[in-house]
C-alpha positions as CSV (number, residue, x, y, z in Angstrom):
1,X,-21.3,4.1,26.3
2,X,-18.6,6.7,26.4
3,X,-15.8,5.1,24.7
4,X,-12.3,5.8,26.4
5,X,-9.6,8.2,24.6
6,X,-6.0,8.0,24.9
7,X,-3.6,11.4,26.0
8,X,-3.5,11.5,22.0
9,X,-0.5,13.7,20.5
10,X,-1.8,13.4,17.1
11,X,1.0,13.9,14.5
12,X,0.8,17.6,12.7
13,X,0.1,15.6,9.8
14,X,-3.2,14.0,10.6
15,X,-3.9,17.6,11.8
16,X,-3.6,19.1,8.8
17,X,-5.4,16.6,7.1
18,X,-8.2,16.7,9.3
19,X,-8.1,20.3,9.2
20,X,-9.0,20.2,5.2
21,X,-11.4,18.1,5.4
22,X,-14.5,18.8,6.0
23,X,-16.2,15.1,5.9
24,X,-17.7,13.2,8.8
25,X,-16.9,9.4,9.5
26,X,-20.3,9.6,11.3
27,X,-22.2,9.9,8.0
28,X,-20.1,7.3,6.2
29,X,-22.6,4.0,5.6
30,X,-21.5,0.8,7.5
31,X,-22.3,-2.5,6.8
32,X,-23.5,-4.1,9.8
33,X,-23.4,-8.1,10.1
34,X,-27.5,-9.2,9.9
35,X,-26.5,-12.4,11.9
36,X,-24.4,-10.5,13.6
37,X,-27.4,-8.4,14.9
38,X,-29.5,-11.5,16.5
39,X,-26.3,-13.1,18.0
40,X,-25.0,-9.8,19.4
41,X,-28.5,-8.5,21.0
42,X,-29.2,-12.1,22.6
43,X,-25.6,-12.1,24.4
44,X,-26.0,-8.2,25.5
45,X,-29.2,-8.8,27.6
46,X,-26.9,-11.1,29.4
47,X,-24.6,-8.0,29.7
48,X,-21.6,-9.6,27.9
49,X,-21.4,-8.5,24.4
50,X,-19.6,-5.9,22.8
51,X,-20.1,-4.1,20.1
52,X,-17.4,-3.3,17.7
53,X,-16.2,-1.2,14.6
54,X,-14.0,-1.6,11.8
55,X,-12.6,0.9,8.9
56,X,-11.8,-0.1,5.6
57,X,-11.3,1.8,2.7
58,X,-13.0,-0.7,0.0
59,X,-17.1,-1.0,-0.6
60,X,-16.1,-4.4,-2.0
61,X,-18.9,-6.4,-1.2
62,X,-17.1,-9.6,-1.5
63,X,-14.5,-8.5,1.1
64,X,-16.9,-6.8,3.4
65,X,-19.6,-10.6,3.8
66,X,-16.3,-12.5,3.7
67,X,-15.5,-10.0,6.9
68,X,-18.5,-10.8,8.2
69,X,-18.4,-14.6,8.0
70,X,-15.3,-14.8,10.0
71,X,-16.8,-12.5,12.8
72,X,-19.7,-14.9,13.0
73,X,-17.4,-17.5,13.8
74,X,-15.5,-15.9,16.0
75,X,-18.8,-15.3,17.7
76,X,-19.5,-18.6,18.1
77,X,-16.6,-19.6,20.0
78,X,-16.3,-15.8,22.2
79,X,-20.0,-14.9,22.6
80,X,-18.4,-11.5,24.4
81,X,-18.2,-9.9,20.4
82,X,-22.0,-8.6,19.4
83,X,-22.2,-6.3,16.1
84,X,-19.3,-6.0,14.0
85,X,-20.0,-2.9,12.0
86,X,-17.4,-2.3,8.8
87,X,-17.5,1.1,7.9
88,X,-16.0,1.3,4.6
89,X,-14.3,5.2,4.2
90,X,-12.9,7.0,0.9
91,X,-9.4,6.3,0.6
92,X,-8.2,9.7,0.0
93,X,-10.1,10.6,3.1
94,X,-9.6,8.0,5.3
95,X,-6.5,8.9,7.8
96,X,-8.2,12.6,8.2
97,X,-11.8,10.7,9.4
98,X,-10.6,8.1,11.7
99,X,-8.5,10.9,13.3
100,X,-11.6,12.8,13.6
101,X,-13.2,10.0,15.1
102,X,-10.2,9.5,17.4
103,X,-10.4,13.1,18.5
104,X,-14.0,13.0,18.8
105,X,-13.8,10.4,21.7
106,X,-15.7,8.0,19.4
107,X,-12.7,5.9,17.5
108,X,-12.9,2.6,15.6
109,X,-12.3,-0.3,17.6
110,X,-10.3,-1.8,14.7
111,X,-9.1,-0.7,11.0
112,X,-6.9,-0.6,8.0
113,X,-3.9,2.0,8.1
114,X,-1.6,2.6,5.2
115,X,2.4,2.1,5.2
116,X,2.8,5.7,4.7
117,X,0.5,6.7,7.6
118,X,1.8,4.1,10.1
119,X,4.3,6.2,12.0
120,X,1.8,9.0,13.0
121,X,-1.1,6.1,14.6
122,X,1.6,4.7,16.5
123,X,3.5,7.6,17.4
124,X,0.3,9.6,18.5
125,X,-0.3,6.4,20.9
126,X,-3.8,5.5,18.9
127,X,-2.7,2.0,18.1
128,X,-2.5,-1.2,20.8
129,X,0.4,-3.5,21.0
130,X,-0.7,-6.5,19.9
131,X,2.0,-8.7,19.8
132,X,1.2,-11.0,22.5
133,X,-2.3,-12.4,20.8
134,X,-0.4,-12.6,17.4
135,X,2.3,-14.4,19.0
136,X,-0.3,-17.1,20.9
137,X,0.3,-20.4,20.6
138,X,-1.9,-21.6,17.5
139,X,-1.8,-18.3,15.5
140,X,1.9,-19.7,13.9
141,X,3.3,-15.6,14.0
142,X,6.7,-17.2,13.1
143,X,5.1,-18.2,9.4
144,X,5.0,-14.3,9.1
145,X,7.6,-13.2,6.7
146,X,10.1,-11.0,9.6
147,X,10.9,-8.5,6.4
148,X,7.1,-7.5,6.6
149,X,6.8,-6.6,9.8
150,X,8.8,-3.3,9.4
151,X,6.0,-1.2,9.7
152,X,4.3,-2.4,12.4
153,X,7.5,-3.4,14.7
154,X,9.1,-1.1,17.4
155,X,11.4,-2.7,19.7
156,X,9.3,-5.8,21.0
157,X,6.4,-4.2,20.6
158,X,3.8,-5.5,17.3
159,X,1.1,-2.8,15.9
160,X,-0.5,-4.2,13.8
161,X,-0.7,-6.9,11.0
162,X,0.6,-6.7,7.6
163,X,-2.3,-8.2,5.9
164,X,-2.0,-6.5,2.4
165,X,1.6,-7.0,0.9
166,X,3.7,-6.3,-2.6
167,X,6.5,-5.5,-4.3
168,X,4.4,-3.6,-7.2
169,X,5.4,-6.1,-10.5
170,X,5.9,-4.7,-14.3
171,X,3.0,-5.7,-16.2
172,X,4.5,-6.3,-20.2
173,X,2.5,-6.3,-23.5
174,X,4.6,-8.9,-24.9
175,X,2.6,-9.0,-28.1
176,X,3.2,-5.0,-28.5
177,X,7.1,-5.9,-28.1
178,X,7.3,-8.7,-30.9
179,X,5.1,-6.7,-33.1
180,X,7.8,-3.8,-33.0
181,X,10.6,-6.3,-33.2
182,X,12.2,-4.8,-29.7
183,X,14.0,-7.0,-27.1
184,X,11.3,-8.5,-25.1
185,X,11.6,-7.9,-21.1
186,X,10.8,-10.9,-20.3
187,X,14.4,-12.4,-22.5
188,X,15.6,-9.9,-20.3
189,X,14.7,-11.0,-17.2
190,X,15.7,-14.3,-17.9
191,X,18.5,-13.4,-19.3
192,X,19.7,-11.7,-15.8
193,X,20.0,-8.4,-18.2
194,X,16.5,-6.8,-16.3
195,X,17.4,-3.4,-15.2
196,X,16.2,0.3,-15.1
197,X,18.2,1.3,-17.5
198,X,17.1,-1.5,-20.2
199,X,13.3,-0.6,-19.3
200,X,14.5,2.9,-20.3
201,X,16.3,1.4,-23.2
202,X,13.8,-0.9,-24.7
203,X,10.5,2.0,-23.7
204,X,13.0,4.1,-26.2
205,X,12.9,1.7,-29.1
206,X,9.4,0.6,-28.8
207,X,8.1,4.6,-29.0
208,X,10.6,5.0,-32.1
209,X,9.6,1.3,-33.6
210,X,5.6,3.7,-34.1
211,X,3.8,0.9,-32.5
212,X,3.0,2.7,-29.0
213,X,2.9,5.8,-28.0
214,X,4.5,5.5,-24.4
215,X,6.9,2.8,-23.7
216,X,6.2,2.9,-19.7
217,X,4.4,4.6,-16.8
218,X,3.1,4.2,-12.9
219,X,-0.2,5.4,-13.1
220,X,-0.8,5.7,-9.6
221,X,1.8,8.5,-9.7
222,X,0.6,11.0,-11.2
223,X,3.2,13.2,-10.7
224,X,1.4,13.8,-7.4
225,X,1.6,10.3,-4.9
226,X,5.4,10.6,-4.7
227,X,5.0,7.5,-2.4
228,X,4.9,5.9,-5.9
229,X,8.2,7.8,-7.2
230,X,9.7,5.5,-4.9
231,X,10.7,2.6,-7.8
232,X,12.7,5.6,-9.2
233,X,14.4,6.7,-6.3
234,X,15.6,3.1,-5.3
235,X,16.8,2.9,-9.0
236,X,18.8,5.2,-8.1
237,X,19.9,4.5,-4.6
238,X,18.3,7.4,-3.2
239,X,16.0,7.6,0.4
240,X,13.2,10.2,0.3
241,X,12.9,10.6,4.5
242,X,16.5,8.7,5.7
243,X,15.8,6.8,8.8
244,X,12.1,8.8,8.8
245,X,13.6,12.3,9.8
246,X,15.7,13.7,7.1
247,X,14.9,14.8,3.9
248,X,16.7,13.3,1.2
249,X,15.6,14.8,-1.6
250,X,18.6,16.7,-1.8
251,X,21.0,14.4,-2.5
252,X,22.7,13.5,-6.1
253,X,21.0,9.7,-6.3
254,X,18.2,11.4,-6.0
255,X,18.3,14.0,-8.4
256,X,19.7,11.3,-10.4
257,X,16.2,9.5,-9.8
258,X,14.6,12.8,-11.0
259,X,17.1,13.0,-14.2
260,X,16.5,9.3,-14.6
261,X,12.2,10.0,-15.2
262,X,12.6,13.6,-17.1
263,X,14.8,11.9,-19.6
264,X,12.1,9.6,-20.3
265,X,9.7,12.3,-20.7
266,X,11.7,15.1,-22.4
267,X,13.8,12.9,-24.5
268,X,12.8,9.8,-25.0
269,X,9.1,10.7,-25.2
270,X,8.9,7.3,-23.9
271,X,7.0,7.8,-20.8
272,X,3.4,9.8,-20.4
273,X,4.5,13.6,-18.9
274,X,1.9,16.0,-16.8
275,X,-1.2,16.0,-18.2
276,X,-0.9,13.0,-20.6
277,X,-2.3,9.8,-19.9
278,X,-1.0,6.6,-20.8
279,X,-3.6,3.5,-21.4
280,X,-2.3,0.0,-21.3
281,X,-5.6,-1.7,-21.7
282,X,-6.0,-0.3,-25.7
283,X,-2.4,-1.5,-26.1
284,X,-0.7,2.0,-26.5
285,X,1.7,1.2,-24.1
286,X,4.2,-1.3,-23.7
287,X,4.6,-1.7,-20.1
288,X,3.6,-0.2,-16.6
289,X,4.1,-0.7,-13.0
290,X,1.2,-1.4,-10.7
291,X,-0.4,-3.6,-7.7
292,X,-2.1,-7.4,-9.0
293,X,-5.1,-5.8,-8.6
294,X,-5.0,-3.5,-11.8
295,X,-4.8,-6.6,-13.6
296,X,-8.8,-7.1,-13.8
297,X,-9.0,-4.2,-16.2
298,X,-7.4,-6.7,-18.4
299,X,-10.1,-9.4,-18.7
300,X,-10.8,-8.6,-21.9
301,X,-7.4,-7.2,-24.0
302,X,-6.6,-8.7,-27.3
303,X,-3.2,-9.2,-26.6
304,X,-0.5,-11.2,-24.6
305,X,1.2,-10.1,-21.4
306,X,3.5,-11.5,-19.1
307,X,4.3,-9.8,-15.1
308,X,7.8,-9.3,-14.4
309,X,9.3,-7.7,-11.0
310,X,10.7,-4.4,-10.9
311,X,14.1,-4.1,-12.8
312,X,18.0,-4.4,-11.0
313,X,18.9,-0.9,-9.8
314,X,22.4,0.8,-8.5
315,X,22.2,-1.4,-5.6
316,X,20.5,-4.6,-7.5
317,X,17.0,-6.0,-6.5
318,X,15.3,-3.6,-4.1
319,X,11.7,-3.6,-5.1
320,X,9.1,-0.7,-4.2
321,X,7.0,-2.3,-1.4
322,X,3.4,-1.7,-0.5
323,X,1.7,-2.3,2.3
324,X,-1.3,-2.1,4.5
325,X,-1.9,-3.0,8.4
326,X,-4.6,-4.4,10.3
327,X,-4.8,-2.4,13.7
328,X,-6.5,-1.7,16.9
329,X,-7.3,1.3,18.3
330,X,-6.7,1.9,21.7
331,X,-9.1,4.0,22.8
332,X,-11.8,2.0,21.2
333,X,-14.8,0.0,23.4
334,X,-12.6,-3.0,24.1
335,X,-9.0,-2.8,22.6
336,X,-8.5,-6.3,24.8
337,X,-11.6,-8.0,22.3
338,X,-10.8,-6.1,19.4
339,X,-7.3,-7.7,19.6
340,X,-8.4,-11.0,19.9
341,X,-11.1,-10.6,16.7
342,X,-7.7,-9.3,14.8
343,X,-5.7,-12.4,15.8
344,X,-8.3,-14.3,14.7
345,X,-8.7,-12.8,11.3
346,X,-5.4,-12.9,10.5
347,X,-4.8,-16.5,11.8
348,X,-3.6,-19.2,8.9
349,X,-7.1,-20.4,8.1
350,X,-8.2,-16.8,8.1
351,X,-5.2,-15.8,5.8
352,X,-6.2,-18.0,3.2
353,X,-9.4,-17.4,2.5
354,X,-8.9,-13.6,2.7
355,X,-5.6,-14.4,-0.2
356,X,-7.7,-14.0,-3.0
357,X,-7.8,-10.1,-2.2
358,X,-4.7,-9.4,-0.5
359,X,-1.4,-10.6,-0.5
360,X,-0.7,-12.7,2.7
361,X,2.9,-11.8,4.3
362,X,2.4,-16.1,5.7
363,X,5.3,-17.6,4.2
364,X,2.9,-21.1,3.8
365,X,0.3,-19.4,1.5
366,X,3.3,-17.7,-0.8
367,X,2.9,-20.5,-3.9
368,X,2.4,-20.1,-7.2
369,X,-0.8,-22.2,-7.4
370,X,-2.1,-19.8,-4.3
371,X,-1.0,-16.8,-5.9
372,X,-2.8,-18.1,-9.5
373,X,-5.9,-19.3,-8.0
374,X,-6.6,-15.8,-6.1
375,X,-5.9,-14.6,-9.7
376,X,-6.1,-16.2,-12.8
377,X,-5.2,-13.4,-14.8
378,X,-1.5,-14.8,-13.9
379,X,0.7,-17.6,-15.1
380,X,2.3,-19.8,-12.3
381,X,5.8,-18.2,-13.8
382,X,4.2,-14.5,-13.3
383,X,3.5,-15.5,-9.9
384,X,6.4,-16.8,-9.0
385,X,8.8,-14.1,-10.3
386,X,7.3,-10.9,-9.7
387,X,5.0,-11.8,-6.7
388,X,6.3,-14.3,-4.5
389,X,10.7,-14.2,-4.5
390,X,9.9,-10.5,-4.5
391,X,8.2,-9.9,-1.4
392,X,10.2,-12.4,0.1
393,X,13.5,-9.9,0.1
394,X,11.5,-6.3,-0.3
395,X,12.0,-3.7,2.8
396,X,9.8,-1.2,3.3
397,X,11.1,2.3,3.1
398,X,11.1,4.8,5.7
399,X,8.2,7.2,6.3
400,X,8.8,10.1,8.9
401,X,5.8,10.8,11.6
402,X,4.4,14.0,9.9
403,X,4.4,12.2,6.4
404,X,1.0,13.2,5.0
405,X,1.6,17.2,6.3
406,X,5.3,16.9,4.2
407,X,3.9,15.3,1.0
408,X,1.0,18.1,1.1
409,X,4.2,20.3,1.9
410,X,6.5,19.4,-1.1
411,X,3.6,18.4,-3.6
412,X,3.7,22.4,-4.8
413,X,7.2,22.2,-4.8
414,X,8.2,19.3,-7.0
415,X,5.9,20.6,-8.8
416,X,8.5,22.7,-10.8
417,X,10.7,19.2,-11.6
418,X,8.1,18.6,-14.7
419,X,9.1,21.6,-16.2
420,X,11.2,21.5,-19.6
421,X,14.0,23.7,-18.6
422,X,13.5,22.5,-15.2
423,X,16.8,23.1,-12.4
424,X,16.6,20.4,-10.7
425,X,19.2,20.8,-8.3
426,X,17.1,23.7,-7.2
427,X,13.6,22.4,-6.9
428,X,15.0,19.7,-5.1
429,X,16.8,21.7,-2.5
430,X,13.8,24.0,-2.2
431,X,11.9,21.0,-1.7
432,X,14.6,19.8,1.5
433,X,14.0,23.3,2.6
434,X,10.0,23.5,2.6
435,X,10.2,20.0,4.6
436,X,12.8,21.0,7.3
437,X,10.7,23.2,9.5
438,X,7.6,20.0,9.6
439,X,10.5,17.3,10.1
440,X,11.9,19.5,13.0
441,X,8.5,20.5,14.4
């Protein structure tokens, strides 16, 4: 079957991404549902079924059967769903693939979409409203924390479901911070005293004390994702894309957000620069900042740590936020079906048993003993504090439409920030420059 295409006005970014990369979806491995297969051939002789596909970015085989489970029961009680096939797609590749498969003619019926990638799916018209199933009576939509629905909300229209949630927390070797006889973050926290400028302060004192050799990093940034500079620039106050169409790069918070990370570096010697890596594992560092699921790389560390959130910046708590959405495509086989099989996977029952990989935005399922159980690596006080009151108050920042095209843009650019005798000032207005022309195209 010829599978329907929206008028598509993809966003220049998902062009330009597609345009460097030269992989095909097509020849990405699915995994296909074995009961599925049986169930869905019997009901398609009857001419009823529907086949369907689904993008992920993980090869977890745990996520990918539990996916599958929950299509065979959906199967059971709407016989019109016959093969669910989860293809799972390289996360650095993924947005550039699906829109090949959306310009194509031959696009998922259902998939996973980024934060940062949101705005161009919906604004290219790819994605389905699918507020009214969420909203039916039985799926409980109003147990849905409203703050995590920013990325999927316009007007009264729903895009998607927030299924993957968090307001990244601090991960503290608290046995590296007694051993150096520094003030432990966690006394901090407690005693209200948690901010950016004591994480600077104590990563400072713990380098000097010779018992690590960086006090704190975000791995994940890399000095390249600057989706993860983000923690720094709410430090400061600053908005990388105000509103999702200015650059705000420009601005003094955020070159105070720069200053802020380069004093670390060049001064303090506290935090790893470009080209240095940092290892929290060995113990070498004291603390970093980084999603729940980086915590099973400590299974077997000879040390204590406690989770804290992110510190108090200029304008007090205002966590970093990630998130992913659960979407339909509308141009897929049967956007009507598809919609249904999301609502279903995201009911409360659904929710729960797909917790123990993702944080659920369902107020209900935000308890310590939830959050503990999904991961033991946690203390019901870890949970508590940097998982749960966090992502009950975090708002997701602003991404504009053409986000992947201006981060590709920029990346060059800020480049020249982790230079010694950087001018920042400079880079960063060269940076506002570079991005004008894709923000006003």
């Amino acid at each position: 079957m010829n599978r329907r295409t929206p008028a598509l006005t993809l966003g220049a970014a998902l062009v330009l991404v597609l345009a460097a990369c030269g992989g095909d979806a097509a020849d990405s491995g699915g995994v296909d549902g074995d009961a599925a297969d049986s169930a869905g051939d019997a009901t398609a002789a009857g001419g009823d079924a529907v086949d369907l596909t689904m993008t992920v970015w993980t090869n977890d085989e745990t996520v990918l059967e539990t996916y599958q489970e929950i299509a065979e029961e959906f199967r059971a009680e709407d016989p019109r769903l016959g093969t669910l096939t989860v293809q799972s797609l390289p996360f650095e590749e993924y947005a550039a693939q699906v829109t090949t498969q959306l310009q194509g003619g031959d696009p998922p019926d259902l998939g996973w979409v980024v934060e940062s990638n949101l705005a161009a799916f919906v604004e290219s018209g790819a994605l389905r409203d699918v507020g009214d199933v969420l909203r039916a009576e039985g799926n409980d939509f109003d147990d849905v924390l409203p703050n995590t629905l920013g990325i999927v909300s316009r007007d009264d229209a729903i895009f998607g479901y927030p299924f993957a949630n968090g307001a990244q927390p601090v991960v503290v070797n608290t046995t590296l911070f007694e051993r150096a006889g520094v003030d432990n973050p966690v006394d901090l926290h407690e005693r209200g005293e948690w901010t950016w400028d004591e994480l600077a302060r104590v990563a400072r004192e713990l380098v000097e004390s010779g018992e690590a050799t960086y006090g704190f990093d975000i791995p994940q940034f890399g000095f390249t994702n600057y989706t993860l500079f983000t923690p720094f620039m709410k430090a400061a106050g600053a908005e990388a894309w105000p509103g999702g169409t200015e650059c705000g790069y420009d601005t003094p918070e955020a070159q105070q957000a720069v200053e802020f990370l380069r004093s670390m570096i060049y001064e303090d010697g506290s935090y790893p620069g470009p080209g240095e890596t940092s290892s929290f594992p060995t113990g070498d560092t004291g603390m970093y900042l980084g999603p729940p699921s980086t915590l099973s790389q400590l299974t077997e560390v000879d040390f204590e740590f406690e989770l804290l959130p992110q510190p108090a910046g200029v304008n007090g708590d205002d966590p970093f936020f990630g998130q992913a959405a659960f979407v339909v495509f509308e141009g897929g086989e049967d956007p009507a079906l598809a919609a249904d099989l999301l609502a279903f996977v995201t009911n409360e029952e659904n929710s729960q048993r797909l917790f123990r990989f993702y944080v659920s935005p369902r107020e209900s399922l935000l308890t310590p003993e939830a959050v503990v159980d999904a991961n033991p690596l946690m203390t019901e006080a870890d949970a508590e504090r940097a998982i749960i009151e966090p992502l009950r108050t975090a708002e997701q920042v602003d991404f504009p439409v053409d986000f992947p095209e201006l981060e590709s843009t920029l990346r060059p650019v800020m480049d020249g920030l982790w230079q010694p005798e950087a001018d920042v000032p400079a880079v960063l207005a060269e940076a506002c420059a570079a991005a004008e022309p894709v923000l006003g195209s």
